[in-house]
C-alpha positions as CSV (number, residue, x, y, z in Angstrom):
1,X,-9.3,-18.1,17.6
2,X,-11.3,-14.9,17.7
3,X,-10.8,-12.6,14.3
4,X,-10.6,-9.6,17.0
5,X,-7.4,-11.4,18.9
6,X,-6.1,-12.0,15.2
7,X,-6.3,-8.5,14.3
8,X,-4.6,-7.3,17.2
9,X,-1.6,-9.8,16.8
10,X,-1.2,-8.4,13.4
11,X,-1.3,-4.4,14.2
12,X,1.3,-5.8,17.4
13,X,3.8,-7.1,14.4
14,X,3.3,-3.7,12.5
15,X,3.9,-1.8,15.8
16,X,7.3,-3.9,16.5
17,X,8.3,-3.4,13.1
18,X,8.2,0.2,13.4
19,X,10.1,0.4,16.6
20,X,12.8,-2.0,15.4
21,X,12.6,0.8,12.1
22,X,13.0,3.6,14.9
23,X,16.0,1.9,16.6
24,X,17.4,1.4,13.1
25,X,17.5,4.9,12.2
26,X,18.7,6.4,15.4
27,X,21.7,3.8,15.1
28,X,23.1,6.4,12.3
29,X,22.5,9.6,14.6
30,X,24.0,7.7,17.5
31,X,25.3,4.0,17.1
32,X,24.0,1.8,20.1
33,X,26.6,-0.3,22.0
34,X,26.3,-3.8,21.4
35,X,23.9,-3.8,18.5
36,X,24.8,-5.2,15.2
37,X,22.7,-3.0,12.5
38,X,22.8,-5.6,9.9
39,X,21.2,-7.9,12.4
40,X,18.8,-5.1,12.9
41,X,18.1,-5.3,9.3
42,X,17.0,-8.7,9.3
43,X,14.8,-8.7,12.5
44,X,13.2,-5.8,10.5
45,X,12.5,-7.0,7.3
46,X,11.3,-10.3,8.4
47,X,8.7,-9.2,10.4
48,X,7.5,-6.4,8.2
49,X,7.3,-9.3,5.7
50,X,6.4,-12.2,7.6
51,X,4.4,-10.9,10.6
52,X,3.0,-7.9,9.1
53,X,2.0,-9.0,5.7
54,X,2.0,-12.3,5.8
55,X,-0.3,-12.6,8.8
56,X,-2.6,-9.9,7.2
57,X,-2.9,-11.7,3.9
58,X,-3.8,-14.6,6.3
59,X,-6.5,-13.3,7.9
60,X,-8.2,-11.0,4.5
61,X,-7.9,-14.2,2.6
62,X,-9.5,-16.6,4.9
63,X,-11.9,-14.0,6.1
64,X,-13.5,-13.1,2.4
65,X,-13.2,-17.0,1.1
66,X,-13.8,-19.2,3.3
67,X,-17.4,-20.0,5.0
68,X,-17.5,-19.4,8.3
69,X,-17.6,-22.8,9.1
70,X,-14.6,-23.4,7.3
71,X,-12.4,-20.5,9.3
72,X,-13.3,-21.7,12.0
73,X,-11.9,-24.9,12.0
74,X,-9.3,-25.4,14.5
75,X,-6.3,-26.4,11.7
76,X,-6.9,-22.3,10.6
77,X,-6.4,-21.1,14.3
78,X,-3.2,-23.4,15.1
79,X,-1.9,-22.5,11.5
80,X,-2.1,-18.7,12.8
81,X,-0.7,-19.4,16.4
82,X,2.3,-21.9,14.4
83,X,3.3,-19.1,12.0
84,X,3.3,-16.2,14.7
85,X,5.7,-18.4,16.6
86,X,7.9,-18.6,14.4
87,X,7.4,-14.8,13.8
88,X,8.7,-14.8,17.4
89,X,11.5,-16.9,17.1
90,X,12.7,-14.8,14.5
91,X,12.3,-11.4,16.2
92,X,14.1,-13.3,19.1
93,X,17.1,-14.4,17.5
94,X,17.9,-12.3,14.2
95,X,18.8,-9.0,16.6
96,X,21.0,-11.0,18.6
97,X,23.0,-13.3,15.7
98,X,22.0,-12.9,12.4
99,X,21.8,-15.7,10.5
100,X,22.4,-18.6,12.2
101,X,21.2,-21.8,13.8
102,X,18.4,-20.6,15.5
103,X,17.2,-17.8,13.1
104,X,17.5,-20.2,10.2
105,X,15.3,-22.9,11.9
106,X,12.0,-20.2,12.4
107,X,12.3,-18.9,9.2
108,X,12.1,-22.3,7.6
109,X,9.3,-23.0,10.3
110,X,7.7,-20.5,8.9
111,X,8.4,-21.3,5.0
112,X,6.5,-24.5,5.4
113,X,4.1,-23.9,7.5
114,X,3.0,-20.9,4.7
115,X,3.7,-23.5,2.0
116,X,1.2,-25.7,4.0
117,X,-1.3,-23.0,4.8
118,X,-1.5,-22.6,0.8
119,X,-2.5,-26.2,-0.1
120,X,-4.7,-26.2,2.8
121,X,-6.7,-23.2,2.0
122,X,-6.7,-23.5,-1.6
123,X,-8.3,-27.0,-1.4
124,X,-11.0,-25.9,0.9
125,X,-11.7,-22.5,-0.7
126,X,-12.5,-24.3,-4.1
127,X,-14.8,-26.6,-2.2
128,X,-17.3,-23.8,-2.2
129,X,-16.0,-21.4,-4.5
130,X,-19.2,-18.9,-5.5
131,X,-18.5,-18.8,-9.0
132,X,-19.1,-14.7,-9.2
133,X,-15.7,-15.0,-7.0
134,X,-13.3,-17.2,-9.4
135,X,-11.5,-14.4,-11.2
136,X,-11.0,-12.7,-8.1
137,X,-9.3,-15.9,-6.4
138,X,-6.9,-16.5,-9.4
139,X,-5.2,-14.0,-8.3
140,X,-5.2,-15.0,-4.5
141,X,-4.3,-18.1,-6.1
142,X,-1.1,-17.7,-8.3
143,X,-0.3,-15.3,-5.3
144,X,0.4,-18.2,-2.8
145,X,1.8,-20.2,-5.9
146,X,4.3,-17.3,-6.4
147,X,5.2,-16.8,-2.6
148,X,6.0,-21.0,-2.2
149,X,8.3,-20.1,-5.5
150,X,10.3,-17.5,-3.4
151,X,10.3,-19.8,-0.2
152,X,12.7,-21.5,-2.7
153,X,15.4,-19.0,-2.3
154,X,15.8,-19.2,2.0
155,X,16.3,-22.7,1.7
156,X,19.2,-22.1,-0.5
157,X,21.1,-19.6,1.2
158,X,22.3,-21.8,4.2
159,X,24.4,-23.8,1.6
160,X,25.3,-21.2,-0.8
161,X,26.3,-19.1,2.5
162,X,28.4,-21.9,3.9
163,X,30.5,-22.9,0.2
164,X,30.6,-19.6,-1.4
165,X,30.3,-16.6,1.0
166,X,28.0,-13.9,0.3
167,X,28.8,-13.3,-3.7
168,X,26.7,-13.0,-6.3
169,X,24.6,-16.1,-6.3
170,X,24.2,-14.9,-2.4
171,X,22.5,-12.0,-3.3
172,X,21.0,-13.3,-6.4
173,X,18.5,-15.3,-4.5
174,X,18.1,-12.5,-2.0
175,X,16.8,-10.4,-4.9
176,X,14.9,-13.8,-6.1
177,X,12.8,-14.0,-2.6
178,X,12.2,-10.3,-2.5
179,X,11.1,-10.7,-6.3
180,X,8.5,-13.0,-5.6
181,X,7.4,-11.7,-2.6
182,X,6.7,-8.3,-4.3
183,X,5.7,-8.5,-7.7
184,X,3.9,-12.2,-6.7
185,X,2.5,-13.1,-3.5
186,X,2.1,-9.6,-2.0
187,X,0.7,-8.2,-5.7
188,X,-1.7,-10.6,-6.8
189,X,-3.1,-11.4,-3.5
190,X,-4.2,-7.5,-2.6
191,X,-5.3,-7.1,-6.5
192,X,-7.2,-10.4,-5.8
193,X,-8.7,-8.4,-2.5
194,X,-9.9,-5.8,-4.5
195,X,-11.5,-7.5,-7.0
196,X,-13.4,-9.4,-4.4
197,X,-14.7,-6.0,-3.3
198,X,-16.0,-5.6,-6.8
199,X,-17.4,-9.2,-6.9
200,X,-19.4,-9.2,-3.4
201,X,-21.2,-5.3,-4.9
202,X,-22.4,-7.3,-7.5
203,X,-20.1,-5.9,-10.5
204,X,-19.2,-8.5,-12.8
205,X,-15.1,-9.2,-13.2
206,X,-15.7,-11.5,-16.7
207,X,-14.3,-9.1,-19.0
208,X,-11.5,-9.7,-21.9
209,X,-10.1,-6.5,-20.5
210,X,-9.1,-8.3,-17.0
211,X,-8.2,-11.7,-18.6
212,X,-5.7,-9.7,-20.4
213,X,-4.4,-7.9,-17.6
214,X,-4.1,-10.8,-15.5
215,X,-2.1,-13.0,-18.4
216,X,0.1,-10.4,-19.0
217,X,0.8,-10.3,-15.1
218,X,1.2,-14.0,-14.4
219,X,3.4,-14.5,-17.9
220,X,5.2,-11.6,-17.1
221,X,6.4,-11.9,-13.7
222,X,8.7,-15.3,-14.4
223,X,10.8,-13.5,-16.8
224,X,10.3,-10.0,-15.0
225,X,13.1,-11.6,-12.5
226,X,15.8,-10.4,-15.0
227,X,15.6,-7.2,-13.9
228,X,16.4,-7.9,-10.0
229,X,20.1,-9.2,-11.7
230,X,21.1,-6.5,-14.0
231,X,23.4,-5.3,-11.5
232,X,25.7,-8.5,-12.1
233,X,26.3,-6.6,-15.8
234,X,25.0,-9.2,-17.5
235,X,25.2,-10.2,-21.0
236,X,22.6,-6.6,-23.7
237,X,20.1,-9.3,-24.4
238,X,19.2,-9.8,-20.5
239,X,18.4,-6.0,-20.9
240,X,16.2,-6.5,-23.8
241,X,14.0,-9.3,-22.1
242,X,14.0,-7.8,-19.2
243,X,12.8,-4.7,-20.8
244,X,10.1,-7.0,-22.3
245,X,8.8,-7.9,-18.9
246,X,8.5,-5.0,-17.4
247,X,6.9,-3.7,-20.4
248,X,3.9,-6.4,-19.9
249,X,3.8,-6.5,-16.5
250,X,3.4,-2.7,-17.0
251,X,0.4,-3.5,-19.8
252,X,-1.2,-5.9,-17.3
253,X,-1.4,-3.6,-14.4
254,X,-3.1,-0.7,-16.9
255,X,-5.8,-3.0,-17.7
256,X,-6.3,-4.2,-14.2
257,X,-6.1,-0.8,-12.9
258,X,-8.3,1.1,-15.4
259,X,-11.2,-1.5,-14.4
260,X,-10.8,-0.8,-10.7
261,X,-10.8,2.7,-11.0
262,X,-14.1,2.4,-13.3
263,X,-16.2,1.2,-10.4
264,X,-14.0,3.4,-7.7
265,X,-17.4,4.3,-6.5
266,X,-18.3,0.6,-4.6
267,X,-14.8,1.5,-2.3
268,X,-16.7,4.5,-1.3
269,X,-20.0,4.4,-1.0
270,X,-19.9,6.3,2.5
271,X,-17.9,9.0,0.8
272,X,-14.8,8.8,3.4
273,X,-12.0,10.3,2.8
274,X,-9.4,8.7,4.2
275,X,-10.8,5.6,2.6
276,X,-10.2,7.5,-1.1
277,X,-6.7,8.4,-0.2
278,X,-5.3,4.8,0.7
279,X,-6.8,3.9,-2.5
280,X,-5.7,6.6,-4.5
281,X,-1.9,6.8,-2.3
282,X,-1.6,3.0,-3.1
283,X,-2.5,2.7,-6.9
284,X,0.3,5.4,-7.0
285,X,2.8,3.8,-5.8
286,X,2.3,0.4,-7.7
287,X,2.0,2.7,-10.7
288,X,5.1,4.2,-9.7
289,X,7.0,1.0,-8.9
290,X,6.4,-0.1,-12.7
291,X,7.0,2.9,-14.3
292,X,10.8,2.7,-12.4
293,X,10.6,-1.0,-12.8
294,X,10.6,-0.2,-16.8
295,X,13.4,2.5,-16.6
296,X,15.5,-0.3,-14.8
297,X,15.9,-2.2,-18.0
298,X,17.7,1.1,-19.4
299,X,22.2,0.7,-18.9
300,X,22.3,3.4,-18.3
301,X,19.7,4.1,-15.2
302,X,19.9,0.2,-14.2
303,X,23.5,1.0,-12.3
304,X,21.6,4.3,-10.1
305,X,18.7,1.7,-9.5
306,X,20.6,-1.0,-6.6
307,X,22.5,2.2,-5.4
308,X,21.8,1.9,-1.4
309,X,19.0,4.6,-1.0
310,X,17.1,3.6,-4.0
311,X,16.9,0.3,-3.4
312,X,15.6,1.2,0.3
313,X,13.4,3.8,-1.3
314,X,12.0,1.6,-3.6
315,X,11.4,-1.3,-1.3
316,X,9.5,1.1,1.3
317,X,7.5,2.4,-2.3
318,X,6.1,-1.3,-2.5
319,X,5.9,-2.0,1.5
320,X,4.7,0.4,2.6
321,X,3.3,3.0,0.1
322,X,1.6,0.1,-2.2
323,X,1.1,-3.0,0.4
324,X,0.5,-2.2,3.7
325,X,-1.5,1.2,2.7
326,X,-4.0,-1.1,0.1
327,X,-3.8,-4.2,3.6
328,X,-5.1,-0.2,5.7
329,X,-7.7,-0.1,3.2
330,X,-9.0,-3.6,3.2
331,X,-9.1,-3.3,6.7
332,X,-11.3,-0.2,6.9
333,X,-13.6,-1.8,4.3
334,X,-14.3,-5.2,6.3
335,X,-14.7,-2.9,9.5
336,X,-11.4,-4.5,11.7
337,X,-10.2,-0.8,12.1
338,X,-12.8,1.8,13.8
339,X,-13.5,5.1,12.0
340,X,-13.0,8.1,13.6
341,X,-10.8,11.5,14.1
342,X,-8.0,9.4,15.9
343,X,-8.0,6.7,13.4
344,X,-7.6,9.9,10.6
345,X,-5.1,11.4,12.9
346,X,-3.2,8.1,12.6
347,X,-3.5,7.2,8.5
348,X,-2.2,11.2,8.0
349,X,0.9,10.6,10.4
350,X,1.5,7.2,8.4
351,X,1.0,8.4,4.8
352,X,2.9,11.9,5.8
353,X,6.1,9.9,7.2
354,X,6.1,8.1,4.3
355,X,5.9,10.7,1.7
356,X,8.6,13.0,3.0
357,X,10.8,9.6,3.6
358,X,10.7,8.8,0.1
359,X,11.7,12.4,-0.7
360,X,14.6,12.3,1.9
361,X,15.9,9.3,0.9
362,X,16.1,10.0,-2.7
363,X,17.6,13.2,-2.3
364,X,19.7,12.6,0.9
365,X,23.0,13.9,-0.2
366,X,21.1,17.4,-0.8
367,X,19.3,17.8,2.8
368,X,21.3,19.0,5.8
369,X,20.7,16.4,8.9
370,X,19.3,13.8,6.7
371,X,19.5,11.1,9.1
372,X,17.8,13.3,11.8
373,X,14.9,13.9,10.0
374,X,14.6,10.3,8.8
375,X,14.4,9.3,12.4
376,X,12.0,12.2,13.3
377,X,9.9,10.6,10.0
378,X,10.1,6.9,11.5
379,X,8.8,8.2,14.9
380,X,5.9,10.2,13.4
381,X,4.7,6.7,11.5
382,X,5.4,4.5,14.6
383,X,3.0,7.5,16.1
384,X,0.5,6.6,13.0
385,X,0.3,3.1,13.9
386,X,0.2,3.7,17.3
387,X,-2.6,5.7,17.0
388,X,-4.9,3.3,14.1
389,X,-3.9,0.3,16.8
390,X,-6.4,2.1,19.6
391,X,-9.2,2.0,17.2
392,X,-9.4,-1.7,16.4
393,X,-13.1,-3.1,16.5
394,X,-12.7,-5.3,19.5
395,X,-16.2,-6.9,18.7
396,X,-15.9,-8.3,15.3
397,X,-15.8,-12.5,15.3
398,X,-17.3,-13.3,11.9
């Protein structure tokens, strides 16, 4: 399979995701006969999570690790058409029942297909691993490790679903997957990306400062979990642990972050801005994620963190403002996205709608016609994407 027909498959996923987002928003200015919002919800976050960042990781992993003669094995290309139809499936059947038969079955395609996918490329990537590019894949690495961990939790919620309703040990594992997904897979595998960047300039990642960082990351983010239940009121000393986690994972990122931002100059060589700012707009955000992800291990802030606009606003934080603005970036530096004025036009509508979403959704019982503006907000990034999907670089194949 062509990169080019990968690329576009992805940027289609995003697109989808932002129209179901649309759809989703104008349901609370005017609800829509005959759709189920919660089903909504999970046709949503599936494919934000599955078909946009999954698939993306997909391809910027294989792409940067893999020889060429490796990728383009046929197993990597039926792996990719496998996973987007369950991606499908799941897009087809969520909106229309939830979680059910049909929606269960792609979903757990999809877990082990993924699951698969990891052993797969793992095996072959150490094959031929250019040793300049080791510390950089430990990362890439534990992130596929981490993300078959929170495959754990789907399989479980069929029978947890079916004997005990949706209580606590319901969304306990909900809070597990997203967990995993967050602060594992989708974390180490873009910090893994960026240190790759570093790696193929020639700028040497063996330094005690980064083995730190990454231990404190890795040892951190098993126990970090605590957090994600302190809404169950559990018993002080799950506070104090949990406040222990965040605390390293917190340490980790300040050593992994200080290095990157030493050799900023190798993102930028051609001095672009829009380059700089989804850079700058996503080591913000996962600075801000773990500065809130340490206030959460405080009582008395911990109960204001799962209130229902936090928790969205926090999950877009990591989504959108962290992941899929650092997956932009990666893009533009391995040349799958074109650069020109559209393309700007595009990343300011995205980064814009974002921004003034957060603010909104933090502050939403203060702003007259909230919900309006929200949907005007999810229009203006579904015009973002729109417009970064006409400047793809239809000629790339390597």
């Amino acid at each position: 399979m062509k990169l080019s027909r990968g690329i576009n498959i992805i940027i289609f996923n995003l697109i989808i995701v932002a129209i179901i987002g649309c759809l989703m928003r104008y349901y609370f200015l005017d609800p829509i006969s005959g759709v189920n919002y919660g089903y909504m919800l999970h046709a949503h976050s599936h494919l934000a999570f599955l078909g946009w960042v999954f698939m993306a990781l997909y391809i910027l992993i294989t792409y940067v690790y893999l020889p060429f003669d490796f990728r383009k094995r046929r197993k990597y290309a039926n792996m990719f058409i496998f996973l987007q139809v369950a991606n499908m499936g799941m897009l087809f059947t969520f909106p229309f029942m939830g979680y059910a038969f049909w929606s269960i079955l792609f979903s757990a395609i999809h877990a082990l297909l993924a699951m698969f996918f990891a052993r797969v490329f793992v095996k072959d990537t150490l094959l031929k691993l250019p040793k300049k590019h080791q510390f950089s894949f430990s990362f890439v690495k534990w992130g596929l490790i981490l993300m078959a961990i929170s495959n754990l939790a789907p399989f479980a919620l069929g029978p947890v679903s079916a004997t005990q309703g949706k209580g606590d040990l319901y969304y306990l594992l909900i809070y597990f997957y997203l967990h995993f997904q967050y602060n594992g897979w989708f974390t180490f595998a873009l910090l893994g990306l960026m240190f790759w960047l570093l790696e193929d300039q020639g700028i040497s990642t063996k330094s005690r400062m980064l083995r730190i960082g990454f231990y404190l990351k890795l040892f951190a983010v098993f126990p970090a979990y605590i957090l994600s239940t302190l809404w169950t009121d559990p018993h002080p000393i799950m506070y104090v642990l949990g406040g222990l986690a965040a605390l390293m994972q917190t340490a980790g990122l300040f050593f992994l972050l200080r290095f990157l931002l030493s050799h900023i100059f190798i993102f930028h060589k051609e001095k672009r801005h829009f380059h700089r700012i989804l850079f700058w707009v996503g080591s913000l955000a996962i600075i801000t994620q773990h500065v809130l992800i340490v206030l959460s291990a405080v009582p008395s802030l911990s109960v204001q963190a799962f209130t229902r606009n936090v928790v969205i606003a926090y999950l877009h934080l990591v989504l959108i403002g962290f992941v899929s603005t650092w997956i932009l970036h990666q893009f533009f530096q391995h040349q799958f996205i074109l650069k020109n004025t559209i393309t700007k036009l595009g990343i300011g509508l995205f980064l814009a709608a974002f921004i003034f979403t957060e603010i909104i959704l933090i502050q939403q019982s203060k702003i007259e016609n909230a919900s309006f503006w929200l949907f005007v907000l999810a229009l203006m990034q579904l015009c973002g994407i729109l417009s970064i999907s006409v400047n793809l670089n239809r000629k790339i194949e390597s």
